[in-house]
C-alpha positions, 0 to 999 in steps of 0.5 A: 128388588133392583127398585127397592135397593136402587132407592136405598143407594140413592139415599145413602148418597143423598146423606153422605152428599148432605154432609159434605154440603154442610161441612162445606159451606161451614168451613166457608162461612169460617174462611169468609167472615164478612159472609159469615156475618151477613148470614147471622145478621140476616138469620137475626134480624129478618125474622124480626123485621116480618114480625114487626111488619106483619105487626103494622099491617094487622093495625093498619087492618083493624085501624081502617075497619077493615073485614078480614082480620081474622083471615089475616091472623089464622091463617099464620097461626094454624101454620105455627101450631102445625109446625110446632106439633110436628116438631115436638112428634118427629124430633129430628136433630139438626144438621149442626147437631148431626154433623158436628159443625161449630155454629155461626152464632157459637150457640148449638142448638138441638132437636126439632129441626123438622119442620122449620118453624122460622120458614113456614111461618114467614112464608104464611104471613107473606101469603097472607099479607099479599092478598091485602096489601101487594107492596107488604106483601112482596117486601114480606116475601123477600124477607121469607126467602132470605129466611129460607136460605140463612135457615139452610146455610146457618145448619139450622135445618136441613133442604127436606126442613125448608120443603115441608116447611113451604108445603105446610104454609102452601097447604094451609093458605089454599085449604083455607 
């Protein structure tokens, strides 16, 4: 019995310390304009640039007859279909949406925040490349993690979003 309420303290705590986190790093954001770019400019582009960089090295793969190229195309596309399903049966608000927070990019959206679609799929692709070409693969993995964090600071998902998120892409590449 002391467990079991133990735990809901714990949680209630947990929420009540995520909405502070939130509203503080919005009103930073707001304080912060230069900062507040950055992280809409990188939440813009970064996905952009490992799509674009997966793009280029699956043609450099079929390019040089390479073997393999089906590993390199299911593995990210198993992840997303994963994520997209989960997203549609859990249906959970977004931080922006729960906490009332005025958006980065002045566009709210709502629902499906768990998982973040945006994370699981970077983090797979980088897992991916990195077998096959080491150099794309580390500059995709930094491309990731600034993914991961601008997901984070923008309100878009919530730190349980990211985890599962990176849990999904980690269980797909070693099951596979």
């Amino acid at each position: 019995s002391f467990l079991f309420y133990s735990i809901i303290d714990i949680s209630k705590l947990w929420r009540v310390n995520m909405k502070f986190f939130y509203e503080g790093i919005n009103k930073f954001m707001y304080k912060h304009p230069f900062i507040k770019s950055c992280a809409y400019f990188a939440s813009k582009f970064c996905p952009w640039m490992v799509a674009i960089f997966y793009s280029l090295f699956l043609l450099k793969i079929v390019i040089e007859s390479q073997t393999g190229f089906y590993l390199l195309f299911i593995k990210p596309f198993v992840v997303l279909l994963i994520t997209v399903l989960l997203r549609i049966l859990i249906d959970r608000p977004r931080p922006i949406q729960k906490y009332d927070l005025k958006p980065i990019d002045d566009k709210k959206r709502i629902g499906h925040s768990f998982p973040s679609i945006h994370t699981s799929l970077a983090i797979s692709i980088a897992l991916t490349v990195i077998a096959r070409g080491p150099n794309m693969g580390l500059l995709l993995f930094a491309l990731a993690f600034t993914i991961t964090i601008t997901r984070l600071l923008t309100g878009e998902h919530y730190l349980t979003d990211i985890i599962a998120s990176i849990l999904i892409a980690l269980g797909i590449y070693f099951i596979s």
